[in-house]
C-alpha positions in Angstrom: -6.2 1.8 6.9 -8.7 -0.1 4.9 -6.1 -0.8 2.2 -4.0 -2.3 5.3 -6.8 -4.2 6.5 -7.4 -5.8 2.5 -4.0 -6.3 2.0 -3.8 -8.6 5.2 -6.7 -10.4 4.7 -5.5 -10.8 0.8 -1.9 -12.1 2.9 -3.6 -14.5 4.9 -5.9 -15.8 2.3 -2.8 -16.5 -0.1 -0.9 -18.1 2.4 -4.1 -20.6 3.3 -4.3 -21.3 -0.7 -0.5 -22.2 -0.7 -0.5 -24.6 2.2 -3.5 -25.7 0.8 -1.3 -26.7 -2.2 1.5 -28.0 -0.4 -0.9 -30.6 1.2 -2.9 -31.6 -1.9 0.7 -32.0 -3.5 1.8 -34.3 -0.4 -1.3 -36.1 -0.5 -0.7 -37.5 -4.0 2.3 -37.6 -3.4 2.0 -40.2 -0.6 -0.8 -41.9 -2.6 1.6 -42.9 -5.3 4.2 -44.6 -2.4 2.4 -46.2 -0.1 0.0 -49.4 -1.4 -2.6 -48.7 1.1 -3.2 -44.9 0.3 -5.4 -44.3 -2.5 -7.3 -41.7 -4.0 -8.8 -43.5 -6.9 -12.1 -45.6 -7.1 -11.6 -49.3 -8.2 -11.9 -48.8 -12.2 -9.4 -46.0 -12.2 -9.1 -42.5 -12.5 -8.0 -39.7 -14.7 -5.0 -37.2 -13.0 -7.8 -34.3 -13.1 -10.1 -36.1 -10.8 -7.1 -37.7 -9.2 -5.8 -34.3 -7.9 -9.5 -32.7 -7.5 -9.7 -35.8 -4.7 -6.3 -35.1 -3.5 -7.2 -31.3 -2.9 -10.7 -32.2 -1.5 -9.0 -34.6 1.0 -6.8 -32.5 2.3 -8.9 -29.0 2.6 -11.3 -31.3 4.3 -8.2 -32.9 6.8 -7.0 -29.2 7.2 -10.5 -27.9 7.9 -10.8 -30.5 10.6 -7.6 -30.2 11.8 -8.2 -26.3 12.5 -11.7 -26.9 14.1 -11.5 -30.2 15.6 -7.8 -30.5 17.0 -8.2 -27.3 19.3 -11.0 -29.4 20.8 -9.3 -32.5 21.5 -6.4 -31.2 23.1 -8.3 -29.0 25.7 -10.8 -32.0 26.7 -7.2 -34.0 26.4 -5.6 -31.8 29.1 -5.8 -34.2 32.1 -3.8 -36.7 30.4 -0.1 -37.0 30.9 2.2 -35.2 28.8 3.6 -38.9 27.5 0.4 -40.4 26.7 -1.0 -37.2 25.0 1.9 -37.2 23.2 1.5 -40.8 21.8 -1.9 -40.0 20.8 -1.3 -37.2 19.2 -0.2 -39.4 15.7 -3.2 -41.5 16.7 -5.5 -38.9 17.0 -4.3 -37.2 13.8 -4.5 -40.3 11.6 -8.3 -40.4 13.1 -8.9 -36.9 11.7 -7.5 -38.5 8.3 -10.1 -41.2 8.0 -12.2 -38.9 8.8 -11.6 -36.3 6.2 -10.9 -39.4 3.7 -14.7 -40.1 4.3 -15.6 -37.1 3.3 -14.2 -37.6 0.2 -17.2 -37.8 -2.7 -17.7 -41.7 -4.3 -15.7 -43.3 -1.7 -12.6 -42.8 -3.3 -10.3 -41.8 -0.6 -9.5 -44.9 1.9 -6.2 -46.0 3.9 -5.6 -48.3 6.4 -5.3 -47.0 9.9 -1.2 -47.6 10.4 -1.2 -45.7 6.7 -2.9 -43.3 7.8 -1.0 -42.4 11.0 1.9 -41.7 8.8 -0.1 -40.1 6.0 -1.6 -37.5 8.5 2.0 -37.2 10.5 3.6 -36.0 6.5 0.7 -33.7 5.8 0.8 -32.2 8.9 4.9 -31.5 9.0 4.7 -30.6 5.6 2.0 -27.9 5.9 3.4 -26.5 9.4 6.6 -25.7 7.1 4.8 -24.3 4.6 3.0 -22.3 7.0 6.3 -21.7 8.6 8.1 -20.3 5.7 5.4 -18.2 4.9 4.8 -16.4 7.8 8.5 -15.9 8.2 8.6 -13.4 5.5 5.9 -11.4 7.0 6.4 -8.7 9.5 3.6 -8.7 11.5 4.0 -12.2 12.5 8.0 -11.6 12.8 7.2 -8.8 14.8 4.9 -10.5 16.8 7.2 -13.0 17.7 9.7 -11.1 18.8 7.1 -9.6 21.2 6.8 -12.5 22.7 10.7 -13.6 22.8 10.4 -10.0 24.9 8.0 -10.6 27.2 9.7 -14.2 28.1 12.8 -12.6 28.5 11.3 -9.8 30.8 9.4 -12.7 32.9 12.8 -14.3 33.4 14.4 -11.5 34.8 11.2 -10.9 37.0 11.0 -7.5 35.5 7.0 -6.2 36.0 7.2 -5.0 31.9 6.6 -1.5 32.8 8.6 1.3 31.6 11.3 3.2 33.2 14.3 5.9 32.8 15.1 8.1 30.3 14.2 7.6 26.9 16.6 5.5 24.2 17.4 7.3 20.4 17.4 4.9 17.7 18.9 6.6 14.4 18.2 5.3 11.0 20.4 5.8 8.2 18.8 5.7 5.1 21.9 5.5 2.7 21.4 8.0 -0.4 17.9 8.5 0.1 17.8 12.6 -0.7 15.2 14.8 1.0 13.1 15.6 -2.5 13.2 11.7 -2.6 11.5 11.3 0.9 9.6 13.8 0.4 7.9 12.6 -3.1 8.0 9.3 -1.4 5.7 9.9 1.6 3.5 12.3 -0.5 2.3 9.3 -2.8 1.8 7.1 -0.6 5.2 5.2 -1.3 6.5 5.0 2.5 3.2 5.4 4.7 5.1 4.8 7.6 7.4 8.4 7.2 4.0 10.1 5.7 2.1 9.0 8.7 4.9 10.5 11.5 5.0 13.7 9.2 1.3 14.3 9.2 0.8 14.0 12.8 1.6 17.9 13.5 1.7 17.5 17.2 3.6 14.1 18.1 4.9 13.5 14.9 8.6 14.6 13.4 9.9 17.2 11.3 11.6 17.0 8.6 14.5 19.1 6.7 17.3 19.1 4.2 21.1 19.5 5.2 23.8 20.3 2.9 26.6 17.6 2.6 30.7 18.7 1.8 31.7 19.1 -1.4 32.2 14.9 -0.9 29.0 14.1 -0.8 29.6 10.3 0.0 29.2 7.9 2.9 32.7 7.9 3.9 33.2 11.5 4.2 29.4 11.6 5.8 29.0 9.5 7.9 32.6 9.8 9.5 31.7 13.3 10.5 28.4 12.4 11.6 29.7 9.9 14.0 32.9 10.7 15.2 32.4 14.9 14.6 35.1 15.3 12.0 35.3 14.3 8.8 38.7 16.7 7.8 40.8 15.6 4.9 38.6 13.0 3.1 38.5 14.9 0.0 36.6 11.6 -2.1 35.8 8.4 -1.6 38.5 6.7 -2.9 42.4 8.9 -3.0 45.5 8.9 -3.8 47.9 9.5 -0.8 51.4 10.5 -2.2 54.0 9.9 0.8 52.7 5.8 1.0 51.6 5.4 -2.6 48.4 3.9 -1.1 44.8 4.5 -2.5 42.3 5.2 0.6 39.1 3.7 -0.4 36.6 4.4 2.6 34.8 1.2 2.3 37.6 -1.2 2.9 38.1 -2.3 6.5 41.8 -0.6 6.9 41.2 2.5 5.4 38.2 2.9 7.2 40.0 2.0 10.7 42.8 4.6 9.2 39.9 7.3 9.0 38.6 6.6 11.9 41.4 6.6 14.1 42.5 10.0 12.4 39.3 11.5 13.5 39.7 10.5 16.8 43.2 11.8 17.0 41.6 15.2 15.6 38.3 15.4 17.9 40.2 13.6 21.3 36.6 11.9 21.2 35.5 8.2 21.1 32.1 9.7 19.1 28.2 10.0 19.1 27.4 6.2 20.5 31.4 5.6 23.2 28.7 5.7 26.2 26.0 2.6 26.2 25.9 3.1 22.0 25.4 0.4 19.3 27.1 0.5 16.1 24.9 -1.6 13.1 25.9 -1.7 9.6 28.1 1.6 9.3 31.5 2.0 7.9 32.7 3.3 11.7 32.0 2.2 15.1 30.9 6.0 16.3 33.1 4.5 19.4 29.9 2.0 20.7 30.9 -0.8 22.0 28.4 -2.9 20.5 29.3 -3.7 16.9 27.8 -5.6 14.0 28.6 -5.5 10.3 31.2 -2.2 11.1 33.7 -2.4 8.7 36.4 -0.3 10.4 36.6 -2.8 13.1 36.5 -5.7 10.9 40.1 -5.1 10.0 41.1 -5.8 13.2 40.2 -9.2 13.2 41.6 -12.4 11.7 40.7 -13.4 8.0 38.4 -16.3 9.9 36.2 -13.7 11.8 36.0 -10.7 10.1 32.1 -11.5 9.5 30.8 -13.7 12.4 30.1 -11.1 15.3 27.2 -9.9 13.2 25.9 -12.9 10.7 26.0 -15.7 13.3 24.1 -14.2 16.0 21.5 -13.6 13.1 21.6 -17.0 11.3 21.8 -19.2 14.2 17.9 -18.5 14.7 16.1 -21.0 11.9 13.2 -19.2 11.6 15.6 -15.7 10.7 17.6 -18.6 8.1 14.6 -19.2 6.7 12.8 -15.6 6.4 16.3 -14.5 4.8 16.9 -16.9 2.3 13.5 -17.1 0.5 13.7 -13.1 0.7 17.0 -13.1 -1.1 16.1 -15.7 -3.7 12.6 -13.7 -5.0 15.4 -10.6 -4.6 17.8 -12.1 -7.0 14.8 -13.5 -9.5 13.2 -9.6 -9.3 16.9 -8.2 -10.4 17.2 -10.4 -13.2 13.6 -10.0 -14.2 14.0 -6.2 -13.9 17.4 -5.9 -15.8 15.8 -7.8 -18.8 13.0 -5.7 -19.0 15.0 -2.8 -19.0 17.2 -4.3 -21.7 13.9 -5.2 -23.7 12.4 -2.1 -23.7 15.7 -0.7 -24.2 15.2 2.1 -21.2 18.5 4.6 -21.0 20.6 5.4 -19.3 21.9 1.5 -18.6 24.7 0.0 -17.0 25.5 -3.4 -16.8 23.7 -5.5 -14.4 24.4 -9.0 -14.9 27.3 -11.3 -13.8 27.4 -11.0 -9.6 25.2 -8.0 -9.3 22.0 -9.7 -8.8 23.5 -11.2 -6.0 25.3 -8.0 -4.9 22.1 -6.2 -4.4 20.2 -9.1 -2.6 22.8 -9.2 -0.1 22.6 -5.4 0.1 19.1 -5.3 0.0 17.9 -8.3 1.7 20.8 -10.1 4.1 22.4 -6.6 5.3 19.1 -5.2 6.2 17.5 -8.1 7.6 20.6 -9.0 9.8 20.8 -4.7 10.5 17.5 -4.2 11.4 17.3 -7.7 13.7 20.3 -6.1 15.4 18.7 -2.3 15.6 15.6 -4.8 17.5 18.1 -6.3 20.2 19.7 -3.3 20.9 16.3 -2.2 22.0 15.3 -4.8 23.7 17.9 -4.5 25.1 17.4 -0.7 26.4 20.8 0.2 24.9 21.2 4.5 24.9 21.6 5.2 21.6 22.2 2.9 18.7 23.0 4.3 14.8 22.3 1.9 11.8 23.2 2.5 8.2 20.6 0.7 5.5 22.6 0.8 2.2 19.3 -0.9 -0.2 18.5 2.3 -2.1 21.5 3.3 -2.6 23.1 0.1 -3.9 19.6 0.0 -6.2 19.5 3.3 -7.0 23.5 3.1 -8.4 22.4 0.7 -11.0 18.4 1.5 -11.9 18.2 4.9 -11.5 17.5 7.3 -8.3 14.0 7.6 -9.4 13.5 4.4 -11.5 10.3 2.2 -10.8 13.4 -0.2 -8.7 14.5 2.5 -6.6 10.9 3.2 -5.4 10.1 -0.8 -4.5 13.4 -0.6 -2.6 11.8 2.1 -0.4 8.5 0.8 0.0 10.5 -2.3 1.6 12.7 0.0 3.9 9.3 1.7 4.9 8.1 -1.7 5.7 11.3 -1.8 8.1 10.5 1.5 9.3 7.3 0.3 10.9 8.2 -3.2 12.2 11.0 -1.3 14.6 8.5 1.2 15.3 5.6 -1.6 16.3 8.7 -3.2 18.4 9.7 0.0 20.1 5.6 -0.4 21.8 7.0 -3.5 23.3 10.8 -2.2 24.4 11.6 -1.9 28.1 12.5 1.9 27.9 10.5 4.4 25.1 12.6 5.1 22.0 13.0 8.2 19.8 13.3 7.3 16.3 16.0 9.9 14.0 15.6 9.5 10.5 18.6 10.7 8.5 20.3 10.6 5.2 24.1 10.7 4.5 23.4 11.9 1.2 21.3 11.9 -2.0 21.7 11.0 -5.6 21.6 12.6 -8.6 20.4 11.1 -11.9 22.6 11.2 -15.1 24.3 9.4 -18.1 27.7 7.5 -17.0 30.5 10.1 -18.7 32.1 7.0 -20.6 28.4 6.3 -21.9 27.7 10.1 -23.0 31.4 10.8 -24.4 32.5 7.8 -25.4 35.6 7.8 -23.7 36.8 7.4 -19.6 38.1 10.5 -17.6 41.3 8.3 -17.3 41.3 8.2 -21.2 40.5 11.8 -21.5 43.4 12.6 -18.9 46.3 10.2 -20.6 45.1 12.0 -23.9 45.6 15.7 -22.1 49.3 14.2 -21.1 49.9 12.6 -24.2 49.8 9.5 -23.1 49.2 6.5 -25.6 45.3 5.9 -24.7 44.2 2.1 -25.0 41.6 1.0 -27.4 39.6 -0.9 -24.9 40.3 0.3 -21.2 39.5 -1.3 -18.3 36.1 0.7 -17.4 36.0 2.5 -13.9 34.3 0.4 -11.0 31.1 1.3 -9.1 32.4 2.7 -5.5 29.5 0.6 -4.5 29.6 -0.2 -0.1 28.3 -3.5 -0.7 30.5 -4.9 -2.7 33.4 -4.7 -0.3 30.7 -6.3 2.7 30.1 -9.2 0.4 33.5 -9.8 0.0 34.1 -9.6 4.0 30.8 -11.6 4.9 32.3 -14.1 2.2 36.0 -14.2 4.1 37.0 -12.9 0.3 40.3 -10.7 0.5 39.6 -7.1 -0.4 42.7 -4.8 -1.8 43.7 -3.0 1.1 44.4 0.3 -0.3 47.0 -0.1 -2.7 47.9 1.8 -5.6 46.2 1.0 -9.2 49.6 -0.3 -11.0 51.3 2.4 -13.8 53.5 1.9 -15.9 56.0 4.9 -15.4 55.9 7.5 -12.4 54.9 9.9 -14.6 51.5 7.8 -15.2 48.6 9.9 -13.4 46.5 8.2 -11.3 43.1 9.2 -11.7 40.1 8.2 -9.5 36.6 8.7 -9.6 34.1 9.3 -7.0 30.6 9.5 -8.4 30.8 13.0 -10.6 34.2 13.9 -8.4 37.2 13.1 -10.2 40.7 13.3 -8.7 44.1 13.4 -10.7 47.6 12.6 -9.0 51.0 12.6 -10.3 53.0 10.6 -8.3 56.2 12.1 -10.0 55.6 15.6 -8.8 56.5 15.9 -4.8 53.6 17.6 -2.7 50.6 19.2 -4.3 51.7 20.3 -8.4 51.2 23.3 -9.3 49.4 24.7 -12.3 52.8 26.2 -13.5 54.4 22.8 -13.0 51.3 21.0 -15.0 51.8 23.4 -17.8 55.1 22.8 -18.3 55.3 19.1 -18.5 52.0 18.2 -19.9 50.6 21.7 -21.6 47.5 20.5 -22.9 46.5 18.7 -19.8 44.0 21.2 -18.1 42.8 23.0 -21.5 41.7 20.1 -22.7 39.8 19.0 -19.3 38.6 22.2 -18.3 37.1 22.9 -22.4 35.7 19.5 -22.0 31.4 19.6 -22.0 31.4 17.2 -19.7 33.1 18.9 -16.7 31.9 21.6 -14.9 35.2 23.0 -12.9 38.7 22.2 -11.7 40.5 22.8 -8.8 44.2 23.1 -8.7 46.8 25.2 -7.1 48.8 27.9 -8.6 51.9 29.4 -7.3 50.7 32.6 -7.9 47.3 33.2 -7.0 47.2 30.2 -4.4 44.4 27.5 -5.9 42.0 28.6 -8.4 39.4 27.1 -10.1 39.0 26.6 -13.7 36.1 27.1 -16.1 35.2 26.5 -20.1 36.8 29.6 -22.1 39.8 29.8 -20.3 37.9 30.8 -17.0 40.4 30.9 -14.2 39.0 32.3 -10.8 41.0 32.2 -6.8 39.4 30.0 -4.9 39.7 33.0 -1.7 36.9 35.1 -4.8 34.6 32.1 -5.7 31.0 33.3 -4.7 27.8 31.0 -5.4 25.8 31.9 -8.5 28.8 32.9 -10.6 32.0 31.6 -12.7 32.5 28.6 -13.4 30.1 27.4 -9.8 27.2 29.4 -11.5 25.0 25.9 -12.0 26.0 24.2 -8.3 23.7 26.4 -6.4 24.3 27.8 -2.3 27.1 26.8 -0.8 29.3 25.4 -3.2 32.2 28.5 -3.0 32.4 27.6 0.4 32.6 23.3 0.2 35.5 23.8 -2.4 37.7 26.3 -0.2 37.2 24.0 2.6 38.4 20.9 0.4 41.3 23.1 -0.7 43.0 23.0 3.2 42.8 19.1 3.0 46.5 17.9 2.7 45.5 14.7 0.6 43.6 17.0 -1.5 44.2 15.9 -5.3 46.6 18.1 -8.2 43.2 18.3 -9.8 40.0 17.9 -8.6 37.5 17.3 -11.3 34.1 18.0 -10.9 31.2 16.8 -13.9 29.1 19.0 -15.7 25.6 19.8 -13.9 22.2 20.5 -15.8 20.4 22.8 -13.1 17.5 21.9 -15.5 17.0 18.5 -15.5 19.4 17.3 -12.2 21.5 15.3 -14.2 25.2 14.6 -13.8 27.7 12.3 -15.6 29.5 10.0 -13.4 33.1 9.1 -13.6 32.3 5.3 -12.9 29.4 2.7 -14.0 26.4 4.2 -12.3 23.5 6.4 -13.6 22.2 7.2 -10.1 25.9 8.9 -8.6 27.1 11.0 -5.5 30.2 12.2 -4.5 30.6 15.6 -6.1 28.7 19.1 -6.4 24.8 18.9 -8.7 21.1 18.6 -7.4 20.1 16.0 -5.0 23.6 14.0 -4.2 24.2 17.2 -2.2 20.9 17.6 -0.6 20.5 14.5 2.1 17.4 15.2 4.5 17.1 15.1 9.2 13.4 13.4 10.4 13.0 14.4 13.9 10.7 14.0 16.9 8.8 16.4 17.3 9.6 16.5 21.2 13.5 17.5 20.1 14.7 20.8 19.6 15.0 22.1 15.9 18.6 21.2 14.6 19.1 25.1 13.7 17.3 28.2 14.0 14.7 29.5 11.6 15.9 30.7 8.6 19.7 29.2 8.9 21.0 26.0 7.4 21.9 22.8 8.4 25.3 22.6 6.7 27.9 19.5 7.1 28.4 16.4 8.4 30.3 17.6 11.4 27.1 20.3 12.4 24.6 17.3 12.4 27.0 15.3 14.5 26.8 18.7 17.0 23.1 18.3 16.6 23.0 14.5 17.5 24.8 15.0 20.5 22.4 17.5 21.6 19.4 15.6 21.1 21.4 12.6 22.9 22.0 15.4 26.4 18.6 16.3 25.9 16.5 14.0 28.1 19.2 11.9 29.7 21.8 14.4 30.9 25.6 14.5 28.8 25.1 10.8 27.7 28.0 11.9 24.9 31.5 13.1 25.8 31.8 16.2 25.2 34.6 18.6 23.1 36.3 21.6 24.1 34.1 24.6 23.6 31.0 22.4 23.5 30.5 22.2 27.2 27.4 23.5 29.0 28.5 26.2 31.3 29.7 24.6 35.3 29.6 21.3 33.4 32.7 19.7 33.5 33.4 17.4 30.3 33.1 13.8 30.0 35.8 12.0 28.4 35.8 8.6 26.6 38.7 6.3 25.6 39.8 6.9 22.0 
């Protein structure tokens, strides 16, 4: 608490010293326009003790201007709004002669219509300053908010007391694993989560869950908020009867998803009744959507972006706050990617070109604009409302999950954290806050950097395939840089097929450490009898390979199996954890590749990377040295945050395994205090409850 206290009063004295400067640099400024401003004696001056007059004049005018104004316009109160308004500028250019006297040796002097305008500049000049300033601090954002509130509540005669049931506001920090949270609040890193964890009686609880075999945000999040995230085997795939590739961050694969869920579940999802939807890849059903991208395919190329941007960016001061925030964003990237470079820290990818700007809009414009929504909604008094903030994850892709970036990233989101936590004091209704995770990350040379060579290569040398000498190198599945292009009314590939040459060409995609190989020749799902036949050296050489871990593919005879180094071949129906080829991937990895083995868009091969148990580390198919999307360490291991008032998402001593389980425990928390609030599924109904139902 004293730290807080020091680092405010450190705040506040900066931002006096810097409007301080703004005014002194006005003043001379002005001196060197106008003919009757000066700030030199007779004889002359030299620039030093010209600017030591300039400061002197106008800490003295602000000092007076701060004591004396206050004054005046309370004894000034009788007079008529007009006339106090037309001596405002006379009164202020008063204050200016003043402070000009003040002035050591006489050197300051103006004439009285001079100084009218001289003391209207300076003071415009330093209320923008000021302005700007506190714009990019929360407390004073967060205070004015407060009051926006309590105007809106006089309007609508409300008496601001609290009534009803309680809201939930859940907060989805994108890739931020639990051993990452955890380390976080322990240090000090995110006081705000360290702070709710140590209060053992009002606080929250916190625990890990175990993702799908996909651990990714499309396969994540889609069963987290619509209960079923069946048949999305990566995050990008290859679908043989269209010759499409799904790719779960663009708007109409993501609609495709979603509406397939639907179809399975006959459920609108977690948020259909009085829910918000704010920066997520699917609307969970709300009706109130910003930044979703499954619903921004359904409208025209003009509007895909405007439901959630303008109603940010139409408020000045929010214009204002955002912008300066993304500029020192995209100066911190560059600054940070040269170190780097300097100091020549590995693993690297590249950074330059458009990334800098890629991760300030990720970092910055999506989670200012998400968490301004997240603060209506609760204003508001909306039910439920779900918001996905992508920073760390888009950070952590390109610095590292546990790189000196990453860890500023989360200090800012804790920052966010607190300011909807101070505005939930001020809300109509009380709010649960639900801290969750979609997944983690896992650290690791890229497999290109380590090998030399892409999994594409590898795989057109298994075929024997001509390989190129300079290959086009895999791109980051990174959720932002599909927004960017939708915010930017940019067109975004809408889930077509990379081009090949022949139809025999395999189409290999990557997701994180998950690789996935199709042969758009071979009808349905090939075989490993039909693999070996036409292309014999093909899973030899990828299964032998030091950089993978296992394969999946299906045999005719044994039904799928999963390959290992040494000629290793074991039925997927006998995988156990802890052995064969799994041995590295820890508890419950058996079981997440037999249920990706019933998908029907499941891949000929599924490849999964190589995992050091020792060290965490992975290689990722595509540019990225922080990666998810396959089996190894943290990328499987997101984390819940709880109230403490909620009932524990499982029972002692069993695990919290799946996207579609949390979705079942989300739903109960939402029944909890305010009655079924979700609709409800067949075999989830409380008994002599008859179901809700929502429109798909």
């Amino acid at each position: 608490m004293v730290d807080g206290r020091w680092r405010t009063a450190g705040s506040a004295l900066m931002r006096v010293v810097l409007v301080w400067a703004a005014s002194t640099l006005t003043m001379l400024v002005l001196a060197g326009i106008l003919p009757d401003f000066h700030l030199q004696s007779a004889d002359g001056d030299s620039i030093t003790k010209t600017a030591f007059t300039a400061a002197w004049g106008a800490g003295a005018f602000g000092l007076l201007s701060a004591l004396v104004w206050p004054v005046l316009v309370r004894a000034l109160l009788i007079v008529p709004a007009l006339v106090l308004g037309l001596l405002v500028f006379f009164l202020n250019g008063s204050l200016l002669l003043l402070a000009l006297r003040l002035i050591p040796d006489g050197r300051g002097a103006a004439n009285p219509e001079t100084a009218v305008v001289v003391a209207a500049v300076m003071s415009a000049v330093a209320s923008a300053t000021s302005t700007a300033l506190a714009v990019r601090d929360d407390n004073a954002y967060r205070r004015r908010l407060s009051r926006l509130a309590d105007r809106r509540r006089r309007r609508s005669g409300a008496d601001g007391g609290r009534s009803g049931p309680p809201g939930t506001v859940f907060l989805q920090l994108d890739g931020v694993g639990h051993d990452t949270l955890a380390h976080a609040a322990d240090t000090g890193l995110m006081p705000t989560v360290a702070r709710w964890l140590a209060d053992k009686d009002q606080g929250h609880r916190l625990t890990p869950w175990r993702t799908d075999w996909s651990s990714q945000t499309g396969a994540s999040q889609l069963g987290i908020l619509h209960g079923s995230n069946h048949d999305v085997p990566a995050f990008r795939w290859y679908e043989k009867e269209t010759g499409d590739v799904m790719v779960s961050s663009r708007p109409a694969s993501a609609l495709e998803l979603q509406r397939r869920a639907v179809e399975r579940t006959r459920d609108g999802g977690l948020l259909t009744l009085d829910g918000a939807s704010r920066g997520n890849l699917f609307s969970g059903g709300a009706d109130q959507l910003a930044l979703v991208l499954s619903m921004a395919a359904r409208f025209g190329k003009g509007r895909r972006s405007r439901a959630g941007y303008f109603a940010y960016f139409s408020d000045p001061a929010n214009a204002v706050r955002t912008a300066l925030s993304f500029a020192a964003e995209v100066g911190r990237e560059i600054g940070q990617s040269t170190r780097a470079r300097i100091r020549k820290e590995g693993p690297r990818v590249k950074r330059g070109g458009l990334y800098p700007f890629i991760r300030a809009f990720a970092t910055v414009v999506e989670r200012d604009v998400v968490v301004s929504a997240v603060i209506g909604d609760m204003f508001a008094g909306r039910t439920a409302v779900y918001a996905d903030l992508v920073a760390y994850d888009e950070v952590a892709h390109h610095s590292g999950p546990h790189s000196r970036d990453a860890e500023k990233v989360l200090a800012r989101l804790d920052r966010s954290l607190a300011l909807i936590a101070k505005v939930a004091e001020h809300t109509p209704r009380t709010y649960r806050i639900v801290l969750l995770s979609d997944h983690g990350q896992s650290p690791g040379e890229t497999f290109e950097g380590a090998y030399g060579l892409s999994l594409k290569e590898l795989v057109r040398a298994g075929c024997g395939l001509p390989v190129p000498r300079r290959a086009q190198r895999t791109p980051s599945a990174s959720e932002a840089r599909d927004a960017v292009r939708i915010a930017l009314h940019r067109p975004v590939d809408e889930g077509v097929a990379e081009p090949f040459a022949k139809p025999s060409d395999p189409v290999v995609l990557a997701s994180g450490n998950l690789g996935l190989i199709s042969f758009p020749d071979i009808r349905g799902r090939a075989s490993r009898e039909q693999l070996d036949r036409g292309r014999p050296a093909l899973l030899g050489t990828l299964a032998n390979h030091p950089g993978i871990g296992f394969l999946l593919v299906r045999s005719e005879r044994h039904g799928s199996v999963v390959l290992g180094r040494g000629g290793t071949e074991v039925p997927v129906a006998e995988l156990v954890d802890g052995e064969g080829p799994l041995a590295p991937f820890g508890p419950g990895a058996a079981d997440a590749v037999r249920r990706t083995d019933t998908f029907p868009h499941v891949a000929d091969i599924m490849v999964n990377s190589m995992y050091d148990g020792a060290t965490g580390r992975v290689h990722a198919f595509e540019e990225q040295i922080g990666s998810h999307g396959g089996l190894g360490g943290e990328q499987s291991r997101p984390f819940l945050l709880w109230p403490a008032g909620l009932s524990a998402p499982v029972e002692p001593g069993e695990e919290l395994v799946g996207a579609e389980q949390v979705h079942r425990v989300l739903r109960r928390w939402l029944r909890e205090c305010s009655g079924p609030q979700v609709p409800l599924v067949p075999g989830e109904e409380d008994e002599g409850e008859p179901p809700l139902r929502a429109a798909g």
